[in-house]
N, C-alpha and C positions, 0 to 999 in steps of 0.2 A: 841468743845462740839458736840455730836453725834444728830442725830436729835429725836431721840428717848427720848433724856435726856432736849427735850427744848418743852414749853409750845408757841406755835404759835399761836394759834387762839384767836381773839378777845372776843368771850363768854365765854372761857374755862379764860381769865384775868379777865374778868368781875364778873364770878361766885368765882375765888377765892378771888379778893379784897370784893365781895357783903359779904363773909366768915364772914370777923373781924376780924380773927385772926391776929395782927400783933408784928411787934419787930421793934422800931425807934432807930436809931442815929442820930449821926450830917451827916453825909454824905448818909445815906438810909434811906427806909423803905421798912420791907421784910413784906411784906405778904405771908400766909404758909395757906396748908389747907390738912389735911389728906387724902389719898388716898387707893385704893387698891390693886393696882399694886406692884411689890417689888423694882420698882427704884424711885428716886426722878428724878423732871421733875424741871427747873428753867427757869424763862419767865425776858428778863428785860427791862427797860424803861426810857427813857433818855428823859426829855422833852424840848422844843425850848427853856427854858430861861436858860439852860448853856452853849448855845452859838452857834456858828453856826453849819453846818454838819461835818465838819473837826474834831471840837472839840468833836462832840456829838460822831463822828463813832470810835476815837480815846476812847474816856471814853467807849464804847461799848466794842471795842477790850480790854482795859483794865481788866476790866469786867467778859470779857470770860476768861481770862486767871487767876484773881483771885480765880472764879469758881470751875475752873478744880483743883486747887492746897487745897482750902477749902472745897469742897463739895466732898461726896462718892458715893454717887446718888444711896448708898443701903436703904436708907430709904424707906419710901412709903408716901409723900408729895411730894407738888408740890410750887415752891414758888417765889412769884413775887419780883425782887427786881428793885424799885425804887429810881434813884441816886437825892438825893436832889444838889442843888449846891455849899453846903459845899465840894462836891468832890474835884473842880478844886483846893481849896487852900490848899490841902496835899497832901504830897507824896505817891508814889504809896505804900511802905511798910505800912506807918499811916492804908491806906484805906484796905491794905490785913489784920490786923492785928484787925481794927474793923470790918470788915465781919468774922472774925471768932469769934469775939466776939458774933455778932449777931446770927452766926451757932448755938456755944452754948447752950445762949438762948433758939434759936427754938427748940433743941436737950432736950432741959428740963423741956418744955411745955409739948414734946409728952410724955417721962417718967414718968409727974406726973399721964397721963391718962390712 
């Protein structure tokens, strides 16, 4: 993922979770928040209780590469995805298969506005 297409700074997570807008499953929760730019921006978050850094940089990597194959990054949002630790106990297809469910979703929030 290009650094252009990723959400790095700690204010810029804080102002879009502080949003609301979100989409839950068993394995994430994205937080989305419209933008004005013409690409989407994706920030994500893995936090210490799914396990150690092995595991954690491994779900990251994962992650990034789900991303690149779900996301078009023509939208104009920016969105936070949070791996809850339903991740570890499915497979990598389950979890690419509900991130697109979640795409969706967030794909249908911005149509309705």
């Amino acid at each position: 993922m290009k650094k252009e297409f990723r959400v790095l700074k700690n204010y810029e997570f804080s102002s879009i979770i502080q949003n609301r807008q979100f989409v839950k499953s068993s394995s994430f929760v994205c937080y989305f928040q419209k933008r004005k730019l013409d690409h989407a921006r994706v920030g994500i978050s893995v936090g210490k209780k799914l396990g150690n850094a092995v595991c954690r940089n491994k779900v990251k990597r994962q992650l990034r590469s789900i991303v690149n194959d779900v996301f078009t990054f023509e939208e104009g949002y920016d969105v936070i995805i949070i791996v809850r630790p339903a991740y570890t106990n499915k497979s990598f297809e389950e979890n690419k298969n509900e991130m697109k469910e979640n795409q969706n979703r967030i794909n249908k929030r911005f149509l309705k506005k």
